[in-house]
N, C-alpha and C positions, 0 to 999 in steps of 0.2 A: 504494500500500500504506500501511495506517495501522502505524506499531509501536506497542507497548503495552509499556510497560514498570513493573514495579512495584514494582521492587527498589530499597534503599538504594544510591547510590552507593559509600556507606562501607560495604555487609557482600556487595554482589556487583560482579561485572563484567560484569552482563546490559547497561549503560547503553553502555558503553565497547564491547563488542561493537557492540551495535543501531550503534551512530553508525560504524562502523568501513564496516559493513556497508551501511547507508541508501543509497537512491542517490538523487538531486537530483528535489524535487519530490514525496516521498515526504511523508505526514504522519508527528509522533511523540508519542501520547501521556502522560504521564508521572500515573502513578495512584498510589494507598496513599503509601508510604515514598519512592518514588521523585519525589516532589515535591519534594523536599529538596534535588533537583539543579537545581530553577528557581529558585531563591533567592541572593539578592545576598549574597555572602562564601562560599559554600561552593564547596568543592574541585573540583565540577563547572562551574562559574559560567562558566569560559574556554571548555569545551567545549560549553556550553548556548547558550553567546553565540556562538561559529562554527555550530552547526550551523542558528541561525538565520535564516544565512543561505543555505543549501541549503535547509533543512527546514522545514514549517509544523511549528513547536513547541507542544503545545496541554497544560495541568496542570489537574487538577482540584481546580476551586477549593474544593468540599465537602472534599477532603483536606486542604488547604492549612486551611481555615479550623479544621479539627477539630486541624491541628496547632500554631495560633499564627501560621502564617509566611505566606500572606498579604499583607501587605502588604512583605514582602519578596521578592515575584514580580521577576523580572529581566523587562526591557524588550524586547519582541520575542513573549514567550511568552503564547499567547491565552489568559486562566482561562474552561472550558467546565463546567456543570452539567452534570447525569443527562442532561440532555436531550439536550443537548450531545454529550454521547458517545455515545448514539444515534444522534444525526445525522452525526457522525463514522463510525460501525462502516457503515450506511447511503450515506455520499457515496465512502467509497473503495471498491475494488472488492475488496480482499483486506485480511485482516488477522493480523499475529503477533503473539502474545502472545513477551516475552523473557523467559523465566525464569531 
């Protein structure tokens, strides 16, 4: 299963669920606002960095770059284009969006 999640860390608890919930081996995309939880210093950073290591962690980096942060990716987390996520929604066999 791919998650998709695309909620701020800081204004939902779509992230904190999805990762509660994931089960090993599962991918987890993070799109729009919720890129902000793949970034070195924010408040998701500890949880982005264990899930890691169960989870293919994959941000989109057209978001990332439209918001600045970017070169603030945390280490572990794949940055994937349009395309990318195509080929993601494509290689898993199911997908949730968390809202």
């Amino acid at each position: 299963m791919l998650n998709i999640v695309n909620k701020s860390p800081f204004q939902s608890t779509s992230l904190d669920t999805c990762l509660r919930m994931a089960q090993p081996g599962q991918g987890l995309l993070l799109i729009e606002d919720a890129i902000y939880a793949a970034t070195k210093g924010s408040t998701a950073e500890a949880a982005i960095r264990s899930a890691c290591s169960t989870l293919k962690v994959y941000a989109l980096q057209p978001d990332m770059d439209a918001r600045g942060v970017t070169a603030k990716a945390i280490e572990g987390v794949t940055l994937v284009d349009y395309s990318g996520f195509v080929d993601l929604v494509a290689q898993y066999s199911t997908s949730n969006s968390w809202l």
